[in-house]
Each structure stands twice: as C-alpha cells, then as structure tokens.
C-alpha positions in Angstrom: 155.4 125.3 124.7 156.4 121.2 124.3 157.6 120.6 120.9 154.2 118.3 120.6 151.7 121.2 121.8 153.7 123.7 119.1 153.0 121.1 116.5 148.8 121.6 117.4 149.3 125.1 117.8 150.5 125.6 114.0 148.5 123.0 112.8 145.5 124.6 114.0 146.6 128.0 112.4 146.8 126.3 109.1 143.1 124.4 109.8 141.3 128.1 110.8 143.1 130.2 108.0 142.1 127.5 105.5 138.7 127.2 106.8 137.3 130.8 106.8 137.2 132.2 104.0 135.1 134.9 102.7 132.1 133.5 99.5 129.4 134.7 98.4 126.3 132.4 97.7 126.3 129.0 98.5 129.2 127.9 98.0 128.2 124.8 95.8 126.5 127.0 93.1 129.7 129.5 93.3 132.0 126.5 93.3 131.0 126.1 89.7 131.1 129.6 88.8 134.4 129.5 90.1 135.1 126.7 87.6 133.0 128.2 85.0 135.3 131.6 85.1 138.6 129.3 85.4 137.5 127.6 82.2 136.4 131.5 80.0 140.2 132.4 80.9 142.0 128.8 79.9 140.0 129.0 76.4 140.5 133.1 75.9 137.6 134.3 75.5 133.5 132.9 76.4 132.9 129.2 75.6 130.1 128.7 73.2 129.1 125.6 74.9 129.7 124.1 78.0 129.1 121.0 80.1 128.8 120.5 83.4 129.2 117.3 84.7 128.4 117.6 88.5 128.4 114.5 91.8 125.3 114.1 92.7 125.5 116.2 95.9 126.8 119.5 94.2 123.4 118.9 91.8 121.7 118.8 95.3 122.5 121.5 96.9 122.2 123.9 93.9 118.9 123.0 92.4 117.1 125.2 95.1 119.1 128.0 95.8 119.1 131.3 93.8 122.6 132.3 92.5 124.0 135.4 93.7 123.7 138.6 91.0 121.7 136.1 88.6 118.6 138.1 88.7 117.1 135.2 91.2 117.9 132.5 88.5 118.7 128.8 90.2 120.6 126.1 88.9 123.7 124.4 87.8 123.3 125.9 83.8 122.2 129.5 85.8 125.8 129.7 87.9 127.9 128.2 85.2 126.8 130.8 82.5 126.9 133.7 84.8 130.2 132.7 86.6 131.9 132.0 82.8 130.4 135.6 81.5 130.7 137.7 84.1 133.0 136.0 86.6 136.3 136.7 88.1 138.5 133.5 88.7 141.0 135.5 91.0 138.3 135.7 93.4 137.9 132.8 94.2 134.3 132.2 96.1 133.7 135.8 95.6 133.8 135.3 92.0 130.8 136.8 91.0 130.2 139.9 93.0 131.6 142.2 90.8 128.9 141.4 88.3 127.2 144.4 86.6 123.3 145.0 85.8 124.1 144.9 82.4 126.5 141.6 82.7 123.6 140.2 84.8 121.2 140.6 81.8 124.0 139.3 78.8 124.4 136.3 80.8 120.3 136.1 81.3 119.8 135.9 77.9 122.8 133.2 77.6 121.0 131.1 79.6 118.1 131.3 78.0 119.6 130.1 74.9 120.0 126.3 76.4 124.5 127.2 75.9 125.4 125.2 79.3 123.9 121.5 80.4 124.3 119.7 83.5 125.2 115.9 84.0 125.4 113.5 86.7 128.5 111.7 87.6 128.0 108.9 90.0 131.5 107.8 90.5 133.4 110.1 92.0 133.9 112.0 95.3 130.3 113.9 96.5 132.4 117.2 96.1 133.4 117.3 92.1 132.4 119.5 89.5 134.1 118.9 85.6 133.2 122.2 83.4 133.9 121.5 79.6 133.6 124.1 76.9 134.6 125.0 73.4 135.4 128.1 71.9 136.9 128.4 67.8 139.1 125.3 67.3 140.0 125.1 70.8 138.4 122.9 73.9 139.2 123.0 77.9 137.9 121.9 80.9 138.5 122.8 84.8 138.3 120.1 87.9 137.0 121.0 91.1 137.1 118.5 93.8 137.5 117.8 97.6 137.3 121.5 98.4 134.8 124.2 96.6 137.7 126.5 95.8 140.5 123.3 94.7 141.1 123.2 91.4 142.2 119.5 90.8 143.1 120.0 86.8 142.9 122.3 83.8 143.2 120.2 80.7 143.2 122.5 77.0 143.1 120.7 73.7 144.0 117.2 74.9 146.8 118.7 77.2 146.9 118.6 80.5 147.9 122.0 81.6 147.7 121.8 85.6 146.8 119.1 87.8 147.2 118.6 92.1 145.0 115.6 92.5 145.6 115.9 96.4 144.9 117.8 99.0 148.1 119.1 100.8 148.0 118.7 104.3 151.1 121.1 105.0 149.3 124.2 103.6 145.4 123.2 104.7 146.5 121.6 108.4 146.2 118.2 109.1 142.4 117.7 110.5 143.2 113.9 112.4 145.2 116.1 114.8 141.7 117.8 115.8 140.3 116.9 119.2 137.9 118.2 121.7 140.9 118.6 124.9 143.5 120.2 122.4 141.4 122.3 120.6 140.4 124.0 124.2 144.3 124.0 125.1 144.7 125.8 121.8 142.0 128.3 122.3 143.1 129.3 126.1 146.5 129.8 124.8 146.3 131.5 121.3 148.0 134.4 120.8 145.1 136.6 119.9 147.3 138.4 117.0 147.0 134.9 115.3 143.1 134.9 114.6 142.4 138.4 115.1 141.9 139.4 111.3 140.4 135.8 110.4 137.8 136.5 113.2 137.2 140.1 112.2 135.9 139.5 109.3 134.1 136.3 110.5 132.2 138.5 112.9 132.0 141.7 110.3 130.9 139.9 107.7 128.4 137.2 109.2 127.0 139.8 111.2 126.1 141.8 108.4 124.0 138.8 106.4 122.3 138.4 109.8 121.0 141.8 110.3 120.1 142.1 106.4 117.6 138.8 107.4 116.2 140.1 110.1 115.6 143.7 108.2 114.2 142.6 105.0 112.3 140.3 103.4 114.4 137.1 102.5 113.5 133.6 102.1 111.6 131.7 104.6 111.6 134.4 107.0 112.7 131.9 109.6 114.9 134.9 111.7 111.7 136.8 111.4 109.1 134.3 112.6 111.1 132.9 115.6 110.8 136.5 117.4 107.0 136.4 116.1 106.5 133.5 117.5 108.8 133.8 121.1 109.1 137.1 121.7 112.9 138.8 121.9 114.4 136.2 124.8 118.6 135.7 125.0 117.9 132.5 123.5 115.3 133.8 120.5 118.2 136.2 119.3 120.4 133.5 119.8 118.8 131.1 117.1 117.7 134.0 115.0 120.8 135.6 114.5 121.7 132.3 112.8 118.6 131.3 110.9 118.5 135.1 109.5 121.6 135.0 107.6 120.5 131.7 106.5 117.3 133.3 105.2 119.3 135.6 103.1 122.3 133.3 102.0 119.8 130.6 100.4 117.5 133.4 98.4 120.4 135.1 96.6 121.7 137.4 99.0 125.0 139.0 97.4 126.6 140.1 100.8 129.7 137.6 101.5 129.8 135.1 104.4 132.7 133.5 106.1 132.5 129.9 105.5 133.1 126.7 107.9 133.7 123.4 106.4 132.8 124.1 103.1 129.3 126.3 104.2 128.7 129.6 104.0 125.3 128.6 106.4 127.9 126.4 109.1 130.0 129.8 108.7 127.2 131.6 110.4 125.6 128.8 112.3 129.1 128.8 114.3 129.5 132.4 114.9 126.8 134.0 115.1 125.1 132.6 118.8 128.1 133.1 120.0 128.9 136.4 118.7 124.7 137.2 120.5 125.9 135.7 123.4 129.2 137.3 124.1 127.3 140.8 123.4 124.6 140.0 126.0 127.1 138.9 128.8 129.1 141.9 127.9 132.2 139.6 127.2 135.4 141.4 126.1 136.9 141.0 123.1 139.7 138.3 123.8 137.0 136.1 125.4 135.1 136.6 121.9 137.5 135.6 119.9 139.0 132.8 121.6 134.9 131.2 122.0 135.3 131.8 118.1 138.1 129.3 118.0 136.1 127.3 120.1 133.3 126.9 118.1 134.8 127.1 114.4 137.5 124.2 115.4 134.8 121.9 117.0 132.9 122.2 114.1 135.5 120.7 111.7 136.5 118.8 114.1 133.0 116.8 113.7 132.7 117.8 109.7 135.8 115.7 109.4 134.7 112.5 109.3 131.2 113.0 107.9 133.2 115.0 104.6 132.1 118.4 103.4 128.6 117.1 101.6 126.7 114.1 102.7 122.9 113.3 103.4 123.7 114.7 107.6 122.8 118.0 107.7 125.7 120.3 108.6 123.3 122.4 110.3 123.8 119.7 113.5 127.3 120.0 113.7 127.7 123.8 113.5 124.7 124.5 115.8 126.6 121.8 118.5 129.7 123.8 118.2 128.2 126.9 118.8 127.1 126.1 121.6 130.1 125.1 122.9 131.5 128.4 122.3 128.6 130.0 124.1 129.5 127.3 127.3 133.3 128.4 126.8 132.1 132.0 127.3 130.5 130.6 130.7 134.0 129.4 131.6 132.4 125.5 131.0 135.2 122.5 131.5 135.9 119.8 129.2 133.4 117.4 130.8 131.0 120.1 130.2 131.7 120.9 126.9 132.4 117.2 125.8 128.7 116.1 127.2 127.7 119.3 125.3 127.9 117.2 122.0 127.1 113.9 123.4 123.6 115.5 123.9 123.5 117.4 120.9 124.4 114.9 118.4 122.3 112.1 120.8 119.3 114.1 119.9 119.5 116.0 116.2 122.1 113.7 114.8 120.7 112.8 111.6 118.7 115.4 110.3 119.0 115.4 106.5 120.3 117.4 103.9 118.2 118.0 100.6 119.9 120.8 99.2 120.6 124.2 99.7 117.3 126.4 100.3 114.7 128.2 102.5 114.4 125.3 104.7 118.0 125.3 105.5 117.3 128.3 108.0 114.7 126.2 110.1 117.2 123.5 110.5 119.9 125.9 111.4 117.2 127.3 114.3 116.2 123.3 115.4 120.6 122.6 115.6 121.2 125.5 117.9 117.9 124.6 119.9 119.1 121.2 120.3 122.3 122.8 121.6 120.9 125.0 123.8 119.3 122.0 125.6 122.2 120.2 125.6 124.1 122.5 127.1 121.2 123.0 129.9 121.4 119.5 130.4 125.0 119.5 130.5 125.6 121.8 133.3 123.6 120.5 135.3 125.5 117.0 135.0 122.9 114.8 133.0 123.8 113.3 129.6 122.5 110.5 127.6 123.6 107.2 129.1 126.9 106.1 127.2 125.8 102.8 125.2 122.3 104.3 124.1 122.3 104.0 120.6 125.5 105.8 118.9 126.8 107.9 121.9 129.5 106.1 123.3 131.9 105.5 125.8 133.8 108.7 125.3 133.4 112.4 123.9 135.7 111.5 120.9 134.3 107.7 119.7 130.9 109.8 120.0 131.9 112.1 117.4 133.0 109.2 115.3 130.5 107.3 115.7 127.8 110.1 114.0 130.5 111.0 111.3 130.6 107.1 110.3 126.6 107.1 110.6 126.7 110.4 108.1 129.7 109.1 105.7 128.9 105.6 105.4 125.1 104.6 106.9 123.7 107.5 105.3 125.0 106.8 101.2 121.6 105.1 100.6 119.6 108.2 101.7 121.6 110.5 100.1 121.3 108.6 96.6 117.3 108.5 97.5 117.2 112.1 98.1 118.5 113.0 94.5 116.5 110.2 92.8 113.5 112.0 94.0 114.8 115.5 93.5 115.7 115.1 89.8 112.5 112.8 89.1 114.3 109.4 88.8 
C-alpha cells in the first residue's frame, strides 16, 4: 500500500467510526437532550429554568417528531426537560434510554409547568443548539454545534469552563479526501477486522427498528402499505425495509439506530436495501460488509457539501448510496456505479426537507425507488445526457453540483419552510 493510498485508508477509518454511531430518536430532538443533560450536571442539580435557543433547522426537524420515552410528547421544551431530568450526558445520543416510567411522568408534569422555552437564532450555523438554565445563585449554559453530539462550550457563572469551537479533522477524518474511485479502492481492500464491529451493530441494530415497523403499528405505516399495495417483490422488501424503520424512528420508537451523516433515518436508508439485498442473493458476509462501506461512504461523500441539515432532503442522498451498495453486490464498475448517482440525483435531487416526521418514511421509499431506476438504467448503459440541467460532465462535479444546489440555492426555501411551520 503507496504512502498516498494508506493516507485514504486511515482517513476513511476515522470518517466510518465517526459516522456510525448508535442514537436513539431523531437525532435533532436528542441533540438537545444531550445538551439539556450536559447543562443539569454543569449546574449540580435540575435547572429551574431553561432556554433553548435553537437554528432554525434543529426547530424544524423537531417540531414533528415524538421524543423518545417522553410519553409521545414533541418538541424542543418536551426533549430539553426530559433529557435535563432524566437524561444521561455520558451517553451521548442514547441519552435518554435509560429513562424510567416514573422519570417519564416527573418530567411530564415539568413540562407542563411552561419551565423550558424555545428561541430562534438566525445567525448561526443550521446545526446549533444554546441550552441556558439557572439553578440557586448559579447559571450555565452548553453549545452544541456542527455535529449533534459536539459540544462547542460549557460556560457557568460568566466563566467559560470548556470550549472547542472547531471541528478536528485528525480525530473525525477529513471528508474532502472522499471520492467515488477511492472510496471503491477502499472498500475492495479493507481489512474486514476494521469495520467489522462498526457494521455489526449497523446491521443489528437498523435491522431491529426495521422489523419493529413492519410488526407493529408505527407512524405512517409506509413499510406496511408498500407490501399492501405491491405485493412482497425483491424490490418491495427492498424499499420497505427502509421506510419501516423510518416509520418507527419518527413516532418515538426507543430502539437505537446507527446514524449516517447526522440521521438516524440516512443510518437506515443506507443499510438496510442493502442488508435485503445481500440476504436475497445469498451474499456472504465479507461481500456484506464491504457493500456497507460502499454505501455509508457514498453517502457522506454527497452529505458533505450539502452539510448535515438543509432544505434537500437527506433521504436522496442515502437512498442513491444504497443503491450503489446493492450494484457493488452485483460486482458493478465505477462507470456503473458513478452513472448510478448521475441518475439518481438527475431525477429526486431536490426533494425537501420539513422536519422530522411520518412523511419522512415515504420520502425514504421515493429515494431508494429513484435508485433502483437508476441503477436499471445504469446497467444497461443509459444516463442523463451530461449538460442537462445540474448533471455534469463528470461523476464528481455532479455531486457538487446538487450539494451547491442544497447548501446555497436552497437557503431561501429552507427559511420559507420554517416561516410557515412556526406561523410567521
């Protein structure tokens, strides 16, 4: 191995290891439990008041969606108040899934009392969360931002107690050394022992939401209807598989996910078709879990230039990469692969995001369609024409092109969407 191609090969350790980790919930209303449990162990003991002041796509993306052990309470105020009571800071994402009935109820009646309200911050980053609180003589407050579990600063009584404004590269992985050619290099030549646990509990644990979906009644019911409605094809399990864990995840499911860029609902968008698929075909193991790198690395690949929360659907971008696992599994080329997400993105790109909920399963089912197509397309040697519209003349300017379109073009819907949602 080249000194250069050992450089990628750690690099991408870092990205996967940083990238999937276990949560529970959606990870924007967990996020601020996470924050909201930081802050109860700064001050001592639980804050008698607290603020939340929240960007306006964290306000977004937790207005719909129940919070986890809450007793099917939604909210900023509902997540902060639970994850501040009841919450475990060492967990991290998990943070609230040790919550007892009776904690569940204490915190209910917290919230009821109006202790915790939620404001807007326009000027910052769209992933920030400030949680402020008093209790006695003394006041604190915990910074989230960039990442859901990054805690930026932990100011108490005027002092400033922690602070890592930045990112660091050297323990996340450096995400501009991500592209399509190296990231299948990586994945033929990964020693399995690398990923193996990361991809365990990937597959154990996005698995499990999946099946709960399609068992009981959650959400939507999108998993559900899609073999109502198609019968029990390869490529109905394949969508379903995803869209059931997403039925679960949005409604307040409390059994963990492993998350990709940020989403617990790209987490199982990316794994879960491909997980189907490799079962079906009767693909071994190795092949499993190398399609696994496949799909989870093409997906942050593309999630790095639109940034973890935007108006553009993450939905899109997981369900593209997926499907390029599944096309890895079928021994597909680069050319294959790369026309995979010319055709993907040429047709969904651009499906919004308005928060976390139901609907988030049906979009999940439309991305891996799309990819399905693409891929069917694909194989057969027919893409969109480079030139049309966004795709372009190459597999990587294509991928910048839509993260451009989702970071920059799509500001002014994103603002629209929460002027309607909070009744501006």
């Amino acid at each position: 191995m080249s000194v250069f191609n050992k450089e990628i090969y750690d690099n991408y350790l870092k990205i996967l290891s940083s990238e999937l980790i276990p949560a529970m919930g959606c990870t924007e209303p967990i996020a601020i439990a996470y924050a909201a449990a930081k802050l109860k162990e700064v001050l001592g003991m639980m804050p008698e008041f607290m603020t939340v002041s929240c960007s306006g796509n964290i306000i977004k993306n937790v207005k719909g969606v129940v919070v986890p052990n809450s007793g099917g309470l939604r909210g900023v105020e509902a997540a902060a108040i639970l994850g501040a009571f009841a919450g475990n800071a060492e967990l991290e994402l998990e943070v609230i899934s040790q919550v007892s009935e009776q904690e569940r109820l204490e915190a209910k009646k917290l919230y009821e009392k109006g202790i915790c309200r939620c404001c807007l911050v326009t000027e910052e980053e769209n992933l920030y969360i400030n949680i402020s609180g008093k209790a006695g003589d003394d006041h604190a407050s915990v910074m989230i931002k960039g990442t859901h579990n990054h805690i930026a600063q932990i100011v108490k009584n005027g002092e400033v107690l922690f602070e890592q404004a930045e990112i660091v590269k050297e323990e996340k992985g450096d995400k501009s050394l991500l592209n399509v050619r190296d990231i299948l290099h990586f994945a033929n030549e990964v020693s399995i022992t690398d990923v193996k646990e990361l991809l365990d509990r990937q597959i154990e644990f996005n698995s499990a939401i999946s099946a709960e979906g399609l068992s009981h009644n959650w959400g939507a019911e999108v998993g559900k209807t899609l073999y109502e409605s198609e019968g029990d094809s390869l490529r109905t399990k394949i969508k379903a598989a995803a869209a059931a864990g997403s039925d679960a995840r949005m409604s307040g499911c409390s059994l963990p996910v492993v998350i990709n860029s940020g989403s617990g609902n790209q987490g199982i968008t990316v794994s879960m078709p491909v997980i189907v698929y490799a079962e079906e075909i009767g693909a071994d193991e190795e092949m499993l879990y190398r399609a696994l790198v496949v799909s989870n690395l093409i997906s942050v690949h593309q999630k790095r230039y639109i940034g973890n929360l935007s108006a553009y659907c993450g939905a899109v971008s997981a369900g593209t990469a997926a499907v390029c696992g599944i096309a890895y599994l079928d021994g597909a080329d680069y050319d294959v692969i790369g026309r995979i997400i010319i055709n993907a993105l040429g047709n969904v790109g651009g499906i919004i995001c308005d928060g976390a909920k139901a609907s988030c399963a049906a979009k999940i089912a439309s991305a891996v369609e799309a990819g399905l197509l693409a891929y069917e397309m694909a194989k057969n040697g027919r893409t969109f024409a480079f030139g049309e519209g966004l795709v372009e003349g190459d597999y990587e300017q294509t991928i910048r092109n839509i993260g451009r379109m989702g970071r920059e073009g799509m500001k002014a819907t994103d603002e629209e969407i929460l002027h309607i949602m909070i009744g501006v």
